[in-house]
C-alpha positions in Angstrom: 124.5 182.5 102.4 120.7 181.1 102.8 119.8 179.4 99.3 117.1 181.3 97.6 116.5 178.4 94.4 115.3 174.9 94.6 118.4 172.2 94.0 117.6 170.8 91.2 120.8 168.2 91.8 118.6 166.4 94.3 119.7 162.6 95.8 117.8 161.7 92.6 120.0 163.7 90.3 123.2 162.0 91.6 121.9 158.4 91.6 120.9 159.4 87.7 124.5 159.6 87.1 125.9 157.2 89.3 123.4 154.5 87.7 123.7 156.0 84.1 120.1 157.2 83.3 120.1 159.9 81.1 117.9 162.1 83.5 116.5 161.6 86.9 112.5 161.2 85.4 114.1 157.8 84.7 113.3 156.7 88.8 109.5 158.1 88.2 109.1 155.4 85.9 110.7 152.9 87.6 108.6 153.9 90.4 105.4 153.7 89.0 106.6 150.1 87.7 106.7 148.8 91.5 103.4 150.5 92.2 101.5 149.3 89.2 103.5 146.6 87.9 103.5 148.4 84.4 105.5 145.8 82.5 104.2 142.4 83.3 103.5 141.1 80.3 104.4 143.8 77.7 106.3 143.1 74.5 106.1 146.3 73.1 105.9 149.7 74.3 106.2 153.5 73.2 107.6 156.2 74.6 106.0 159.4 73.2 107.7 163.0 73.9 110.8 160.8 74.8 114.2 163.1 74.9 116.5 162.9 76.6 115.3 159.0 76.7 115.7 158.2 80.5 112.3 156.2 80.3 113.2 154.7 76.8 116.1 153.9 78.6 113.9 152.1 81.4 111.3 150.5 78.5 114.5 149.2 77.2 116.2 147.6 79.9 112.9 145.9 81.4 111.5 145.1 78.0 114.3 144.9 75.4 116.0 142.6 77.6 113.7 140.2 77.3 115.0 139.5 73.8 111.7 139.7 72.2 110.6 143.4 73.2 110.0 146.1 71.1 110.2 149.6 72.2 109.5 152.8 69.9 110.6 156.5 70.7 108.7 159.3 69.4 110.0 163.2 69.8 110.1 166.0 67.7 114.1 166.4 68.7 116.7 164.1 67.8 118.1 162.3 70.6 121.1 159.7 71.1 120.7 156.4 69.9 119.6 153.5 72.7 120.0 149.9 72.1 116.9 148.1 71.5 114.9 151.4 70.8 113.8 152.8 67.6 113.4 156.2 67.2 110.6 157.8 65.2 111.4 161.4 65.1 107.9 162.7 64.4 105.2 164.9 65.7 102.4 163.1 68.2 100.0 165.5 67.1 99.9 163.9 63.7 98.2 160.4 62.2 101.1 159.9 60.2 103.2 159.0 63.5 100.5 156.4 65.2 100.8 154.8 61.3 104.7 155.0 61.3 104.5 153.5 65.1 102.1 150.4 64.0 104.4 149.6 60.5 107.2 149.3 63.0 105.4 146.7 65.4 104.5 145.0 61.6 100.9 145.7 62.3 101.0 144.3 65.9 98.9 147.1 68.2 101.7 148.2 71.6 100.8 146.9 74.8 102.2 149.8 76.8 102.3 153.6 76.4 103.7 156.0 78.6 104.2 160.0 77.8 106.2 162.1 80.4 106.3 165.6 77.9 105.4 168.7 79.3 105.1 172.5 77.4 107.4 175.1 78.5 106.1 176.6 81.5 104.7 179.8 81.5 104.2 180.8 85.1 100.3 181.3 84.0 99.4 178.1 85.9 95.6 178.1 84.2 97.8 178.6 80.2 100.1 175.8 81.6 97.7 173.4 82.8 95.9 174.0 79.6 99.1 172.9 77.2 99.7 170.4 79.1 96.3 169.1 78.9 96.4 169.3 74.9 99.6 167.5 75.4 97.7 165.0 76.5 95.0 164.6 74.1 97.8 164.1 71.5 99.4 161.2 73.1 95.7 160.0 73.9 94.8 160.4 70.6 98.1 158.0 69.7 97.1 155.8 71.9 93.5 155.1 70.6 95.4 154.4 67.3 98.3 151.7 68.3 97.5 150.4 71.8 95.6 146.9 72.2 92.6 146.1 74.1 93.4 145.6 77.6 96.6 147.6 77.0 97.9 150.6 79.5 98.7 154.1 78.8 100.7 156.7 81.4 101.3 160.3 80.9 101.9 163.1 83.1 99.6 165.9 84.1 99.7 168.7 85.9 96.9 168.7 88.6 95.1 171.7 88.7 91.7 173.0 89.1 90.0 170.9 86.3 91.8 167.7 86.8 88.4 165.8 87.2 87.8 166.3 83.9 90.8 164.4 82.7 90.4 162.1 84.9 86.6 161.4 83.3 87.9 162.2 79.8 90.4 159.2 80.2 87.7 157.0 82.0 85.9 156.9 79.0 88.7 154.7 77.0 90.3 152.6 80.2 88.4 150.6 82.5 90.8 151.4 85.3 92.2 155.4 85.8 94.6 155.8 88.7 96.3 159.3 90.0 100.1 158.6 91.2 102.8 160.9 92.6 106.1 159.1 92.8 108.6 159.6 95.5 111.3 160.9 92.5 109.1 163.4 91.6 109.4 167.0 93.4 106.6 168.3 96.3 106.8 171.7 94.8 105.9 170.4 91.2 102.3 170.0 90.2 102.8 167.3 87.9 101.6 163.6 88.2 100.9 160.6 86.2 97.9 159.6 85.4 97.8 155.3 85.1 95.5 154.1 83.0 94.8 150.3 82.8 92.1 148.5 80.7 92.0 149.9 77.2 88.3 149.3 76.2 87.1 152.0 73.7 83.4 152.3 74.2 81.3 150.0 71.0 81.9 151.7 67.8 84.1 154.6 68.1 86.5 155.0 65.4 90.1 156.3 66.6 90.2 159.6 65.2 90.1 162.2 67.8 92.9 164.4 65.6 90.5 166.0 63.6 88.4 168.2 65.3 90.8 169.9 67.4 94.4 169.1 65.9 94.1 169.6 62.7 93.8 172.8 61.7 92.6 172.4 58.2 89.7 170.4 59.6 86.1 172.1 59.9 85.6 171.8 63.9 81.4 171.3 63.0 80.9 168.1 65.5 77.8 167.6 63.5 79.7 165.7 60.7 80.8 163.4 63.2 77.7 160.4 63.5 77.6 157.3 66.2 79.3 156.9 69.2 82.1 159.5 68.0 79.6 162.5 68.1 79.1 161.8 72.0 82.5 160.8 72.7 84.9 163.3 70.9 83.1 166.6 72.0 83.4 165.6 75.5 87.2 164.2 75.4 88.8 166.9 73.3 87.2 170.0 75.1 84.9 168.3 77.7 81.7 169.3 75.9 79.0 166.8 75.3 77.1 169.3 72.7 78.9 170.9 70.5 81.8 173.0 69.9 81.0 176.1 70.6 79.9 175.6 74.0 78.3 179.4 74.3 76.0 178.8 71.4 72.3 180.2 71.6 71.1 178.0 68.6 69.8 174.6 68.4 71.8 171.4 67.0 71.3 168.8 64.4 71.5 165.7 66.1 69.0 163.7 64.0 72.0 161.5 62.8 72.2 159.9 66.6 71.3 156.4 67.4 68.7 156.7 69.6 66.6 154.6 72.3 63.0 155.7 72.8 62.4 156.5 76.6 59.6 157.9 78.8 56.6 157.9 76.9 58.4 159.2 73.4 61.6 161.1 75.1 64.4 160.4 72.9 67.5 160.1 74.8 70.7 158.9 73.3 72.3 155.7 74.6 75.9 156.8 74.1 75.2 159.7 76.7 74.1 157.3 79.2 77.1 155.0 78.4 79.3 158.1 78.9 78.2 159.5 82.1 78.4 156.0 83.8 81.7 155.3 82.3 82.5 159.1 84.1 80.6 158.5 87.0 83.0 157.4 89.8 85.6 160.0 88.6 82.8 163.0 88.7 80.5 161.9 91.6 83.0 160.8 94.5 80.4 158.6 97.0 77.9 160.8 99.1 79.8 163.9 97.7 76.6 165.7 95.8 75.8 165.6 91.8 75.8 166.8 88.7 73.3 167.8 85.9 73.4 167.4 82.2 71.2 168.5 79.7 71.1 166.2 76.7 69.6 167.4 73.5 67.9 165.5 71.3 65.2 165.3 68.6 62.0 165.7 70.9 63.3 166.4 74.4 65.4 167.2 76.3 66.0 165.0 79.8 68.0 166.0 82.3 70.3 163.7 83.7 71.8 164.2 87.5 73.9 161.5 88.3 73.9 160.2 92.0 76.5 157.7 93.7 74.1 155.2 92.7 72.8 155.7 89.6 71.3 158.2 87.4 68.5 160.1 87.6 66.3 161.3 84.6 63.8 164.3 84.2 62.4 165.0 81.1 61.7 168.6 80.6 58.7 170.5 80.8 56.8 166.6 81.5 53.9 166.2 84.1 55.9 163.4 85.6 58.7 161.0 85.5 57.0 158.9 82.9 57.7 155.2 82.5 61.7 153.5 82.8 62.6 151.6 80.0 61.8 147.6 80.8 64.1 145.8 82.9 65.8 149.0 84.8 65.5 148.5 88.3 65.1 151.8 90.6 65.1 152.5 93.8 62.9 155.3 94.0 61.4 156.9 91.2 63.6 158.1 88.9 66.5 156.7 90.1 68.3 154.3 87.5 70.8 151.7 88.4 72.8 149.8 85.7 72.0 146.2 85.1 73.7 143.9 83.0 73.1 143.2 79.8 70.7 146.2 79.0 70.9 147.7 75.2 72.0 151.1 76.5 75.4 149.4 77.6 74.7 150.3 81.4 77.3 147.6 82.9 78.0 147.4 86.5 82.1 147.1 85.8 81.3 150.8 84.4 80.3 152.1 87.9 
């Protein structure tokens, strides 16, 4: 008789149990340790969405062994107990956890995060890739709360149509933001793990991405938010960089931004341009065509199309480019390329 289902007890499956890991996801991890070299130098980890525990299991062989490691596990179920784990059983979608997380490190921030949760799959791949993609702004939203500069952060995603936008939501936090498939995991499954390296929150953002989405009881007006966070959490918690509603047909109050005067009296808001750079490899792959974003702001509105080697800006309904702001080198008119040191925070490690 021809099979007619996948077998899920794979050469993977059996070595689980012949080596005691309490699932086979256990290797994936392992995996992306010899790729990435995850735990060189970490003393404390969590494991977010962590039943069964095969990757606790993993955090606490490689890091608990060390005698001085500290490894946290955070799930909504209860799971067996692990040596040199502590379990939080607690919901990642709540500020109380990241708090809980930090009083067990005694204030020290982790220098490793990993997330391998998943929703229950629908068969409705757009529904699933969307749960799975709120998954992941919850365990991003931990991370931004408890991991240290410089610290990495790995979570699974499914990759579907509007991966690139993860991909750029992430690239706003971590310097470095890597795609792997390892061999463990199976070629029919859509799911990989997204590496991030390099924690380095862009200047003033305040860790609290919960609100407008996750919290319920919260007002989701992005208009309350002021700084760096009124650029930065529109765009990571629904890929927006104006507002909420994204269908809207009336005008915003964005007085409240910090602004840098450009072209002749065009305001334009510096935290945009340190966004889209910070974005820019993941969006604009090299000699692969643009994008356009319209920025609002108090007196104009530019345009910005990003290019493989800069940015471009065109403010709208003006007779001409205008002037650059001093000390931005172009090619051509128009073109902007980042230069160190600038107060718009256009570095060339971003690009």
């Amino acid at each position: 008789m021809g099979r007619t289902s996948k077998d899920k007890r794979d050469v993977y499956y059996r070595l689980a149990k012949e080596n005691g890991w309490r699932a086979r996801s256990a290797f994936k991890l392992l995996q992306l340790d010899e790729e990435f070299q995850l735990f060189q130098g970490v003393t404390r980890a969590v494991d977010l969405c962590a039943a069964p525990g095969s990757w606790s299991q993993v955090l606490s062989q490689k890091i608990g062994g060390q005698g001085s490691g500290h490894v946290v596990a955070v799930d909504l179920q209860a799971m067996a107990p692990l040596p040199g784990v502590l379990q939080i059983q607690g919901d990642i979608t709540q500020l109380s956890t990241a708090k809980e997380i930090i009083q067990h490190f005694e204030g020290c921030p982790a220098d490793l995060v990993v997330c391998d949760g998943a929703p229950d799959v629908t068969g409705l791949h757009d529904v699933d890739e969307y749960m799975q993609a709120q998954l992941l702004l919850a365990a991003l939203n931990i991370a931004t709360h408890v991991l240290k500069p410089g610290g990495c952060f790995v979570a699974k995603i499914f990759r579907g149509r509007d991966v690139t936008l993860i991909y750029s939501q992430l690239r706003v936090f971590f310097s470095s933001v890597l795609c792997a498939k390892p061999r463990s995991s199976r070629n029919s499954s859509i799911e990989a793990f997204a590496v991030c390296k390099g924690y380095d929150p862009p200047e003033g953002f305040l860790p609290d991405l919960t609100k407008p989405l996750l919290d319920h009881s919260y007002d989701p007006d992005f208009n309350q938010l002021d700084g760096p966070t009124r650029i930065i959490v529109p765009f990571v918690t629904c890929g927006d960089l104006s507002a909420y509603d994204s269908d809207r047909s009336y005008p915003l109050d964005v007085s409240a931004l910090s602004t840098v005067g450009w072209m002749g009296g065009a305001v334009l808001c510096s935290q945009v341009l340190t966004m889209c750079v910070r974005t820019l490899p993941m969006c604009v792959p090299a000699a692969r065509g643009w994008f356009r974003i319209q920025v609002h702001s108090t007196h104009a509105a530019p345009h910005l199309t990003a290019l493989p080697g800069g940015l471009r800006i065109e403010e709208e309904g003006a007779a001409g480019q205008g002037d650059l702001p001093p000390g931005l080198p172009h090619e051509h008119s128009g073109l902007v390329a980042p230069v160190p040191g600038h107060s718009t925070a256009l570095h060339p490690a971003d690009v």
